[in-house]
ROFIMAR-910337 format. One record per atom (N, C-alpha, C, O): residue in three letters; z, x, y; atom name. Coordinates in steps of 0.2 Angstrom, whole numbers. Atoms other than C-alpha are relative to their C-alpha. Example, Ala and Ser with C-alpha at 12.3 -4.5 7.8 and 13.67 -1.06 7.14 Angstrom:
2
   rest      zz      xx      yy   atom
    Ala       0       4      -6      N
    Ala      39      62     -22     CA
    Ala       0       4       6      C
    Ala       3       9       5      O
    Ser      -1      -4      -6      N
    Ser      36      68      -5     CA
    Ser       3      -4       5      C
    Ser       4      -1      11      O
! end
This chain:
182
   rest      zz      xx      yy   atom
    Unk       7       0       2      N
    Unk     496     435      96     CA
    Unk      -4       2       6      C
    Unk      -2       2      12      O
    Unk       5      -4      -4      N
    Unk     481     444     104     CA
    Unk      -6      -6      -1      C
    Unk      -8      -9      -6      O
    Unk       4       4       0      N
    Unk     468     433     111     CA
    Unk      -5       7       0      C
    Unk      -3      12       3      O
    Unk       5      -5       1      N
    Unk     450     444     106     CA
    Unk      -5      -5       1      C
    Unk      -4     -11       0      O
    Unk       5       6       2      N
    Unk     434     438     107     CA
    Unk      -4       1      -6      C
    Unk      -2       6      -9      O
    Unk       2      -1       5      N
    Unk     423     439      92     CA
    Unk      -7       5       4      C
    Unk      -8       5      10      O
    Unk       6      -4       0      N
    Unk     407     450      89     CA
    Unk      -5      -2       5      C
    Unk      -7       3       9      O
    Unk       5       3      -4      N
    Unk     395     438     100     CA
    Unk      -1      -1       5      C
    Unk       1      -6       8      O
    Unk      -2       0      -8      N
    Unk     394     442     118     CA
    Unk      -3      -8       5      C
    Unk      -7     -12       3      O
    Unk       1       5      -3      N
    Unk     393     430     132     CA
    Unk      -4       2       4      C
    Unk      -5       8       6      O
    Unk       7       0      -2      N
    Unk     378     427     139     CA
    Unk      -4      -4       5      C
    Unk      -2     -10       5      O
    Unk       0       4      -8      N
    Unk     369     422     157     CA
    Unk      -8      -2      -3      C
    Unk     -12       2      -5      O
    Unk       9       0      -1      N
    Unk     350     414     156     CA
    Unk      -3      -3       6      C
    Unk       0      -8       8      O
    Unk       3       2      -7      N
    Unk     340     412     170     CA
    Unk      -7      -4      -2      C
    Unk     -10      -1      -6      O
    Unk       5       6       1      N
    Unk     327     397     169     CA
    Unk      -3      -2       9      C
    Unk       0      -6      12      O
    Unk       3       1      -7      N
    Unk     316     398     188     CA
    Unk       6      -4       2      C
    Unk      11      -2       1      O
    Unk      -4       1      -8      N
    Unk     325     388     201     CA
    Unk       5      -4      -5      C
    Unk       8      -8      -1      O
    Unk      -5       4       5      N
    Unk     337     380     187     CA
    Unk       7       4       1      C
    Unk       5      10       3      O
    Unk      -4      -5      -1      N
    Unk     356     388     189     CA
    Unk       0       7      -5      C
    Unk      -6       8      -8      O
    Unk      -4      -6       7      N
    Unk     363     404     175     CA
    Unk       2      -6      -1      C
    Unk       2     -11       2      O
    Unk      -5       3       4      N
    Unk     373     396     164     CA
    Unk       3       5      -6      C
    Unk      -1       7     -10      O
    Unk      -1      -3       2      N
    Unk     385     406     156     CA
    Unk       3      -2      -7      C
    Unk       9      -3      -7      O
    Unk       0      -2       6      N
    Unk     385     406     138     CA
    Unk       8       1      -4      C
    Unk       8       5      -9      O
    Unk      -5      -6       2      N
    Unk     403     411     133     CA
    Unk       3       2      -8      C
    Unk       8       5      -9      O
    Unk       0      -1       7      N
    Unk     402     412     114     CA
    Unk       7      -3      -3      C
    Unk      11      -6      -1      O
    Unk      -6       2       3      N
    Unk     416     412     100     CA
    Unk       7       4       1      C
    Unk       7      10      -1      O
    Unk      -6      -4      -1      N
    Unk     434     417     105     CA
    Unk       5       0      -6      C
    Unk       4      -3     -11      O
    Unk      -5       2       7      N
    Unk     448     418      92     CA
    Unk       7       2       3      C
    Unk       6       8       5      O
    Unk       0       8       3      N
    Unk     461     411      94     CA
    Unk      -4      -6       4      C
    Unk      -5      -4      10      O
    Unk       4       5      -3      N
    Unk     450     394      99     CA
    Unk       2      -2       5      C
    Unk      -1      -4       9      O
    Unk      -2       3      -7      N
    Unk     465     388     111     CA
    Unk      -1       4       3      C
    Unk       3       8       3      O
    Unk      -1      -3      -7      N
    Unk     461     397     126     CA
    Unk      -3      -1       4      C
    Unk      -8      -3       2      O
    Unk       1       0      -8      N
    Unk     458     395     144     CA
    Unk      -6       5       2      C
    Unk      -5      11       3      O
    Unk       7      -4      -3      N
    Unk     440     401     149     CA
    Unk       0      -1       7      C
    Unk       1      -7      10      O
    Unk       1       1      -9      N
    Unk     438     406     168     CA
    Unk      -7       7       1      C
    Unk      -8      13       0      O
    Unk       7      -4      -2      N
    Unk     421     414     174     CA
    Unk       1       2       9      C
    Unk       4      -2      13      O
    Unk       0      -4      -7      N
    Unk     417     429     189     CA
    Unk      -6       0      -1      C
    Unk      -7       1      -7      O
    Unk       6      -3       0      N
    Unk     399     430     192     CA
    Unk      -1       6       4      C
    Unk       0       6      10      O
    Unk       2      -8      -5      N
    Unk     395     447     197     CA
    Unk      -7       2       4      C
    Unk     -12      -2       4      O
    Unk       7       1      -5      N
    Unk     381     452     210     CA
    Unk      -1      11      -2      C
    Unk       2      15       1      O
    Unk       0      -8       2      N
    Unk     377     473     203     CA
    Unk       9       3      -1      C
    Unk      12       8       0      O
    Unk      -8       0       5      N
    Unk     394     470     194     CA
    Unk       4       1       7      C
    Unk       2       7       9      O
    Unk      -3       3      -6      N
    Unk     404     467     210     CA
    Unk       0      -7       1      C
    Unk      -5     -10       2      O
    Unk       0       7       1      N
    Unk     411     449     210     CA
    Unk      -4      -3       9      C
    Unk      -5      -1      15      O
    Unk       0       6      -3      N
    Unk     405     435     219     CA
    Unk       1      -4       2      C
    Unk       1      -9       0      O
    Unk      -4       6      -3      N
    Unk     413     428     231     CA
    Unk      -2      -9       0      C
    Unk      -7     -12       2      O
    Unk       0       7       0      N
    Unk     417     409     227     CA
    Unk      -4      -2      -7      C
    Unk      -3      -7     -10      O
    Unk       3       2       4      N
    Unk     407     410     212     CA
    Unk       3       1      -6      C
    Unk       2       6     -10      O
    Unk      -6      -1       7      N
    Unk     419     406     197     CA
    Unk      -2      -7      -5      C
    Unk       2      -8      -9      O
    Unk       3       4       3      N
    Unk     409     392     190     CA
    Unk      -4       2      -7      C
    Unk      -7       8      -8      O
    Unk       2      -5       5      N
    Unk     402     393     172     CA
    Unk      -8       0       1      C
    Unk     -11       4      -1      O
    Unk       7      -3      -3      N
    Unk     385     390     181     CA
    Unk       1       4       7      C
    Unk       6       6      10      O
    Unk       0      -4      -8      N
    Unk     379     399     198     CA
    Unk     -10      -1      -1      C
    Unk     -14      -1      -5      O
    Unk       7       1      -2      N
    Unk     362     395     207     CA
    Unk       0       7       5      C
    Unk       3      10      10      O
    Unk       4      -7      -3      N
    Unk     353     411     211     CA
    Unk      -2      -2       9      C
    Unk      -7      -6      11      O
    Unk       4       1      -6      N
    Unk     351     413     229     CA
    Unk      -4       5       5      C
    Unk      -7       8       2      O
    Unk       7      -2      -2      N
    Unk     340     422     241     CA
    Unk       4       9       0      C
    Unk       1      15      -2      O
    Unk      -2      -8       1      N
    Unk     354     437     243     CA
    Unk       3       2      -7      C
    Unk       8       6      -9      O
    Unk       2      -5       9      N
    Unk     351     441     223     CA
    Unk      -3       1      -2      C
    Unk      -3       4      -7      O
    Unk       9      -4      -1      N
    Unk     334     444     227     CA
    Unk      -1       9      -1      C
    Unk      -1      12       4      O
    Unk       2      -7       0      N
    Unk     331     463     221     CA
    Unk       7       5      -4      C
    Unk       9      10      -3      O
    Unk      -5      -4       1      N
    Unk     348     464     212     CA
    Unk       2      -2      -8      C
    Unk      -3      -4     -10      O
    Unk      -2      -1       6      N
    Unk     356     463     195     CA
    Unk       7      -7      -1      C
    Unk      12      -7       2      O
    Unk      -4       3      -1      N
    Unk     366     448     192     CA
    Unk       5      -2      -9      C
    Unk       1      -2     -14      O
    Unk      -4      -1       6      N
    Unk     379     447     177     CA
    Unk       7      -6      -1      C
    Unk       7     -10       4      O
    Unk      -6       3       0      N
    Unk     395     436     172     CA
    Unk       5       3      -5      C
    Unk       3       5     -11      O
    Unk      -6      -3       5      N
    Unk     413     441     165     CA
    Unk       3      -7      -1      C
    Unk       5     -12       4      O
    Unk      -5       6       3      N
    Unk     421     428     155     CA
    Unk       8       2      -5      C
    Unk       9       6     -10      O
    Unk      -7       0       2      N
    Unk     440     426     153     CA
    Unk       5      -1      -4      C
    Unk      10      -1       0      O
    Unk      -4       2       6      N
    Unk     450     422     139     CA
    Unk       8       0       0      C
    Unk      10       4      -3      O
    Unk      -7       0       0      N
    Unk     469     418     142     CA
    Unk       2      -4      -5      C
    Unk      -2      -4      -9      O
    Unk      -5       4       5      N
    Unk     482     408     131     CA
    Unk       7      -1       3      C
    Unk      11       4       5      O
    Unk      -7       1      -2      N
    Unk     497     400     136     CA
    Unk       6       5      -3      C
    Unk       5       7      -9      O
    Unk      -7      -8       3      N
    Unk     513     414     131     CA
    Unk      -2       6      -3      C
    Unk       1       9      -8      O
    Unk       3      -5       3      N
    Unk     502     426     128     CA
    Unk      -3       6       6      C
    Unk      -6       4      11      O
    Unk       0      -6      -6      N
    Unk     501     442     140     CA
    Unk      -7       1      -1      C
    Unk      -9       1       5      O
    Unk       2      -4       2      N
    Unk     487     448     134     CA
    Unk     -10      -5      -1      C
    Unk     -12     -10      -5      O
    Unk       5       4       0      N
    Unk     468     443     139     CA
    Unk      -5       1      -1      C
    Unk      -6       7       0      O
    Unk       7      -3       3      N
    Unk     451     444     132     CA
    Unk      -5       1       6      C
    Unk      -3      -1      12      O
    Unk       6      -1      -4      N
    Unk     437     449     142     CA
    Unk      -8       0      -2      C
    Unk      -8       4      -7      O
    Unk       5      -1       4      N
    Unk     419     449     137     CA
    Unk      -6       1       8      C
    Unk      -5      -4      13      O
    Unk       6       1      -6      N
    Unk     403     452     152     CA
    Unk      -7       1      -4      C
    Unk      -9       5      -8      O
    Unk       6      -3       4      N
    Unk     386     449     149     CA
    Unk      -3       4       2      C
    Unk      -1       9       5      O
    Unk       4      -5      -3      N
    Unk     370     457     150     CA
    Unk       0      -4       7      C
    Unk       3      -9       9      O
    Unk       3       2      -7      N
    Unk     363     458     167     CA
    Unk      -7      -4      -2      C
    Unk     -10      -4      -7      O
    Unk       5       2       1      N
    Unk     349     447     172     CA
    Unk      -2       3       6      C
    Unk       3       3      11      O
    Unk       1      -2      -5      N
    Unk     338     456     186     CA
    Unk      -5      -6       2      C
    Unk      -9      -8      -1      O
    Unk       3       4      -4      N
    Unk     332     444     200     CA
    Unk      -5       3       6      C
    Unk      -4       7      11      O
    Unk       9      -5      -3      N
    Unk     312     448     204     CA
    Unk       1      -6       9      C
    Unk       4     -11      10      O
    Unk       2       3      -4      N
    Unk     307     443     220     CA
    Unk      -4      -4       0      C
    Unk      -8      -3      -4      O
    Unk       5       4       1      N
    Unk     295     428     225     CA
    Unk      -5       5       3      C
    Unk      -4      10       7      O
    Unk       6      -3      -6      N
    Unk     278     433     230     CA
    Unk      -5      -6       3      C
    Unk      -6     -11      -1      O
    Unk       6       5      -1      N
    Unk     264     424     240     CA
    Unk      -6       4       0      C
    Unk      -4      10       2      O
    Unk       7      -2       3      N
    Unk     247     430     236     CA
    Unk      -6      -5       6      C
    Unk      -8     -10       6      O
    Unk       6       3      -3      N
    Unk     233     428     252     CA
    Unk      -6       2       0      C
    Unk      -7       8       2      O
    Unk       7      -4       3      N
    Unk     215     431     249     CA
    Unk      -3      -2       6      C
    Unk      -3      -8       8      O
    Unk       4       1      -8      N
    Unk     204     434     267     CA
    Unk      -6       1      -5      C
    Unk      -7       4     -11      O
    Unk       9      -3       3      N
    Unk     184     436     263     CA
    Unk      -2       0       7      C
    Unk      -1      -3      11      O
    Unk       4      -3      -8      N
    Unk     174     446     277     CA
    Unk      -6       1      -2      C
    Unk      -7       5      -7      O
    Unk      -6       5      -4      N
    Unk     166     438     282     CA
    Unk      -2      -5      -6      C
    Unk      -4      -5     -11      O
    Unk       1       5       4      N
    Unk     167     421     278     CA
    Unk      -8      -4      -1      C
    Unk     -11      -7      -5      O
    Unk       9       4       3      N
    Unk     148     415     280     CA
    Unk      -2       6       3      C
    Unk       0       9       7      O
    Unk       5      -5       0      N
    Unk     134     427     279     CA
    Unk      -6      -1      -4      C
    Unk      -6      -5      -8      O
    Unk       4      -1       4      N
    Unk     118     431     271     CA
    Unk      -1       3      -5      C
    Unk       3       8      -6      O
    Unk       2      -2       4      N
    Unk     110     435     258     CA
    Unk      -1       9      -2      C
    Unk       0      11      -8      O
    Unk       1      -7      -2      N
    Unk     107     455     263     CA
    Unk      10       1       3      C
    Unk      12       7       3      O
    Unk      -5      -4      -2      N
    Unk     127     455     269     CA
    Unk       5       1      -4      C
    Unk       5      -2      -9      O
    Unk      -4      -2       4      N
    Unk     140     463     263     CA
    Unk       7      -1      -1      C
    Unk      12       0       2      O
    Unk      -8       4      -2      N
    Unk     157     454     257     CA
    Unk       4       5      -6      C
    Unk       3       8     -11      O
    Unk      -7      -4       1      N
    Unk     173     460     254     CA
    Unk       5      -5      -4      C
    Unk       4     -11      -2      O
    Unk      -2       4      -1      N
    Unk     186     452     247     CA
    Unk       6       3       1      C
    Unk       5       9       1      O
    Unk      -5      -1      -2      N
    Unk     205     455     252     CA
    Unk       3      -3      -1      C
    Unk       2      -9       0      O
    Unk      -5       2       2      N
    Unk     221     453     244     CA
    Unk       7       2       2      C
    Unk      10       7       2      O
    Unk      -7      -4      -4      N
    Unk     237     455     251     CA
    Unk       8      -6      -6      C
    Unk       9     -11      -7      O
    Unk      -7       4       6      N
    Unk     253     450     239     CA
    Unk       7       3       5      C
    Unk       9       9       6      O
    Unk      -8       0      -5      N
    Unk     271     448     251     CA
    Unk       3      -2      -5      C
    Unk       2      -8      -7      O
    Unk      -5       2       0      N
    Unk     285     449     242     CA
    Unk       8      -3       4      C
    Unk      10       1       9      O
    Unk      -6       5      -3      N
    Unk     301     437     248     CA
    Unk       4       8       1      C
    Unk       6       7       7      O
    Unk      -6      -6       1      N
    Unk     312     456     246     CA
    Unk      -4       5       0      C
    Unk      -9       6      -2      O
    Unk       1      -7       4      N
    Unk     312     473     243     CA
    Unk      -9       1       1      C
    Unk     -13      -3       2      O
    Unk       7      -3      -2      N
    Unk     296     485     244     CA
    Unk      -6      -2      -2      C
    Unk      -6      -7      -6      O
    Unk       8       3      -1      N
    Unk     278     482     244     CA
    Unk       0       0      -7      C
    Unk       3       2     -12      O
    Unk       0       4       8      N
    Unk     271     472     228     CA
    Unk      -5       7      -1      C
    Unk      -9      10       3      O
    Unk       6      -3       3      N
    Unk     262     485     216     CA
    Unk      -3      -2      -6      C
    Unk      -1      -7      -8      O
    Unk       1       3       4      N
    Unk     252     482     202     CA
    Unk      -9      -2       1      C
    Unk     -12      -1       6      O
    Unk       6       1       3      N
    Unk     234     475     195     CA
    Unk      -2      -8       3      C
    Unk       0     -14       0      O
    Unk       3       8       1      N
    Unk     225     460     203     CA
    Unk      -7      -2      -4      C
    Unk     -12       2      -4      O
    Unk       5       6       3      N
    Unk     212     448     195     CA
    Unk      -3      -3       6      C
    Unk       1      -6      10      O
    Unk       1       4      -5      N
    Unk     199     442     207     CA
    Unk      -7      -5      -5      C
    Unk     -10      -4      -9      O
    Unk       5       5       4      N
    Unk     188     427     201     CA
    Unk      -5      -1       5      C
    Unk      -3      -7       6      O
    Unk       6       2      -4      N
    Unk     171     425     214     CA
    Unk      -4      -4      -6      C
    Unk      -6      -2     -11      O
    Unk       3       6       9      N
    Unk     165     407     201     CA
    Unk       4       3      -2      C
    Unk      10       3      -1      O
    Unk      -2       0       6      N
    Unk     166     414     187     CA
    Unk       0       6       0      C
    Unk       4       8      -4      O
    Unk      -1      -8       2      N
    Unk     163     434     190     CA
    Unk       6       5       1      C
    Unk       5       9       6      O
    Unk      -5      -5       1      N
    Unk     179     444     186     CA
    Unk       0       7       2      C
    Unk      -2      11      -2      O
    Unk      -4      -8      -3      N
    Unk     184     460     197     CA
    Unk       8       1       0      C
    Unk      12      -4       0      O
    Unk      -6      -4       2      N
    Unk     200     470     195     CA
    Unk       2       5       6      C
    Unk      -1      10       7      O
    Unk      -1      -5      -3      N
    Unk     209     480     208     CA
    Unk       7       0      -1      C
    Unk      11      -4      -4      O
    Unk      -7      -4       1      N
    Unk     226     491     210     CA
    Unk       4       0      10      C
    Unk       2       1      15      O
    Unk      -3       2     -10      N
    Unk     239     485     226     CA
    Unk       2       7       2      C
    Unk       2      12      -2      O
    Unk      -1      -4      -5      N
    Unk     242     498     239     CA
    Unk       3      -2       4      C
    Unk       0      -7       6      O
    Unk      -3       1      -5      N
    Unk     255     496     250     CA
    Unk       1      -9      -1      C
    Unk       2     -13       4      O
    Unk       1       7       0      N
    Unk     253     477     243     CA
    Unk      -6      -3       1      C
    Unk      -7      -9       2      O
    Unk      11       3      -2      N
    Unk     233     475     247     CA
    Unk      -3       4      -4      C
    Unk      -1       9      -8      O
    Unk       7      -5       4      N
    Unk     216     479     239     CA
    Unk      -2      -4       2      C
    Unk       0      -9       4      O
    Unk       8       3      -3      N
    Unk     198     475     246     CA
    Unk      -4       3      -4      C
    Unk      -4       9      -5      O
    Unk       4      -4       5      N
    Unk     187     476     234     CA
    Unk      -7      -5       4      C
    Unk      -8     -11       6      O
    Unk       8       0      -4      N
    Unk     168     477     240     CA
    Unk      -2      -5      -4      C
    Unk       1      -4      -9      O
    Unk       4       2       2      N
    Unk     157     464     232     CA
    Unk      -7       2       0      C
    Unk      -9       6       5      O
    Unk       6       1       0      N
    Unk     139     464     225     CA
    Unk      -3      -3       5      C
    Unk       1      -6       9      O
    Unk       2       3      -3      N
    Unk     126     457     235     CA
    Unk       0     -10      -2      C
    Unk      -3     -13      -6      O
    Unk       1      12       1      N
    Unk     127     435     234     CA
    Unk      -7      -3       1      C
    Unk     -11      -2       6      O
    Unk       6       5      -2      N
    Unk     114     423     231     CA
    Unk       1      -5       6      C
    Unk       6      -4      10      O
    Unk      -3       5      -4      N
    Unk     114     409     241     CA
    Unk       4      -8       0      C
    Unk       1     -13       0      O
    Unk      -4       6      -1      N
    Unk     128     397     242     CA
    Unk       7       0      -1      C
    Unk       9       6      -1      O
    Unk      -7       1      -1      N
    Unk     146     392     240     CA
    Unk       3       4      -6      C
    Unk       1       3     -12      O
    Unk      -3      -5       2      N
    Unk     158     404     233     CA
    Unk       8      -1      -1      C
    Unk      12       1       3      O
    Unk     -10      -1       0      N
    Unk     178     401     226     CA
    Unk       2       5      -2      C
    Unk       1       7      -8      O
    Unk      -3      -6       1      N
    Unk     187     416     226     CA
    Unk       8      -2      -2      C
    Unk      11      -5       2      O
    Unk      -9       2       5      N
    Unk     205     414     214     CA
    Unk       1       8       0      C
    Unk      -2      12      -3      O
    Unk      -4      -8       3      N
    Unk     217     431     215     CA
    Unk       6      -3      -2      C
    Unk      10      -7       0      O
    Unk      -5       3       4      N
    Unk     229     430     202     CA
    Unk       6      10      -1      C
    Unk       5      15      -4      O
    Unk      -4      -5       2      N
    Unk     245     444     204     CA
    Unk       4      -1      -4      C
    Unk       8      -5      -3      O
    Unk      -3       2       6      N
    Unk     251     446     187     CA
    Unk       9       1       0      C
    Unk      13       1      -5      O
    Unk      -4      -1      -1      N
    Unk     268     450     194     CA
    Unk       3       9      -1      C
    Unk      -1      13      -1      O
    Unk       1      -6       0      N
    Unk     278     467     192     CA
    Unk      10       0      -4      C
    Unk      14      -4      -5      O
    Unk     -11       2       4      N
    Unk     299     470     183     CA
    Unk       2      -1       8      C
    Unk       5      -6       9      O
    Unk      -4       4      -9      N
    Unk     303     467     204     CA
    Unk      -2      -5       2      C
    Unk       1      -9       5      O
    Unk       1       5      -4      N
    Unk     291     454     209     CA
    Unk      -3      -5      -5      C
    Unk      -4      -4     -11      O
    Unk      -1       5       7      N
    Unk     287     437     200     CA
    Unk     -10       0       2      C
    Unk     -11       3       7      O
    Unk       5       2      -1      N
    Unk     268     432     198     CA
    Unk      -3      -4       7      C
    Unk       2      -7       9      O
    Unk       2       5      -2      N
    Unk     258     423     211     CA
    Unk      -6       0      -1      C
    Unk      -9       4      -4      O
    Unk       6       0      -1      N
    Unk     240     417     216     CA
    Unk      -1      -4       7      C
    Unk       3      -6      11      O
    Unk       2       1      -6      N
    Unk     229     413     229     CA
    Unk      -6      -2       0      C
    Unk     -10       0      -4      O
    Unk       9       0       1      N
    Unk     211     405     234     CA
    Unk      -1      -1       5      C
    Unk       2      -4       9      O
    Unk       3       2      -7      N
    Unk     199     406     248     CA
    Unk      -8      -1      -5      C
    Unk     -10      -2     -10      O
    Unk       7       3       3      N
    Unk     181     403     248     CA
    Unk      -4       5       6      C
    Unk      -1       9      10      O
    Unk       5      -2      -2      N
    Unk     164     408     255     CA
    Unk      -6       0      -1      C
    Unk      -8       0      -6      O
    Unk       9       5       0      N
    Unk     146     404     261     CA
    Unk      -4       7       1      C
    Unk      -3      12       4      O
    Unk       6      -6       0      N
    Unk     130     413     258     CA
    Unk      -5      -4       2      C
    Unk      -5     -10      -1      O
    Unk       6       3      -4      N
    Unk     115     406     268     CA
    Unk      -4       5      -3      C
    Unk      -3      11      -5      O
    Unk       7      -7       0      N
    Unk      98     413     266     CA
    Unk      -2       5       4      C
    Unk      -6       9       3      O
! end
């Protein structure tokens, strides 16, 4: 007898800081001995033969997969099935400076965005700045954007930048603040 596995591949999902868990669908015949490789850009993993695996920091910017094994007692002949990859984004932190922070009515402020990803090259992409309630847009450079503000009336100001993340880097946000005197 030929252990096979059926149509339905086996399968890794990744849930934030929760392990993979890998999926290993329907085998035929049903008695068989399942044993799991988790791969790291399909190169196994040392020590990682568990049917979960907790993502760690060196899978940051790389592709992670699992091959599930199908044996049978008196049977030579072994099944094999691997999943998709799942690619693991980098974190980011998101910090927002304002220049400056107090000034007048007549000065000119700025706001400043700088998005660090945990890995791999500089965050690109589209942020979201909220001054209250008035919505500006700018495009990362090197992982920053400063975008000029209008002139401010007078008084207290919450600035929210929101990076909607990128296929490398995960979302984050940030908030500062700033004063307008007369």
């Amino acid at each position: 007898r030929r252990s096979r596995r059926r149509r339905r591949r086996s399968r890794a999902r990744r849930r934030s800081a929760r392990p993979l868990k890998a999926h290993p669908g329907t085998w035929e015949p049903a008695d068989v001995t399942l044993t799991y490789q988790w791969l790291r850009d399909g190169a196994p993993i040392e020590g990682a033969t568990a049917q979960t695996y907790q993502v760690t920091d060196a899978d940051t910017g790389t592709a992670l997969s699992v091959q599930v094994t199908a044996t049978q007692s008196g049977n030579i002949n072994a099944g094999t099935a691997v999943s998709e990859s799942v690619f693991v984004k980098s974190t980011s932190k998101t910090s927002v400076s304002i220049s400056p922070y107090v000034g007048r009515t007549s000065t000119d402020f700025a706001v400043t965005v700088a998005v660090a990803p945990s890995g791999g090259p500089a965050a690109t992409g589209t942020v979201s700045v909220w001054v209250n309630t008035q919505k500006y847009t700018g495009e990362l450079v090197e992982g920053t954007v400063t975008i000029p503000l209008p002139k401010q009336k007078k008084g207290v100001y919450v600035v929210t930048a929101a990076y909607g993340g990128s296929d490398q880097v995960q979302s984050s946000a940030g908030v500062s603040g700033f004063l307008v005197l007369k």
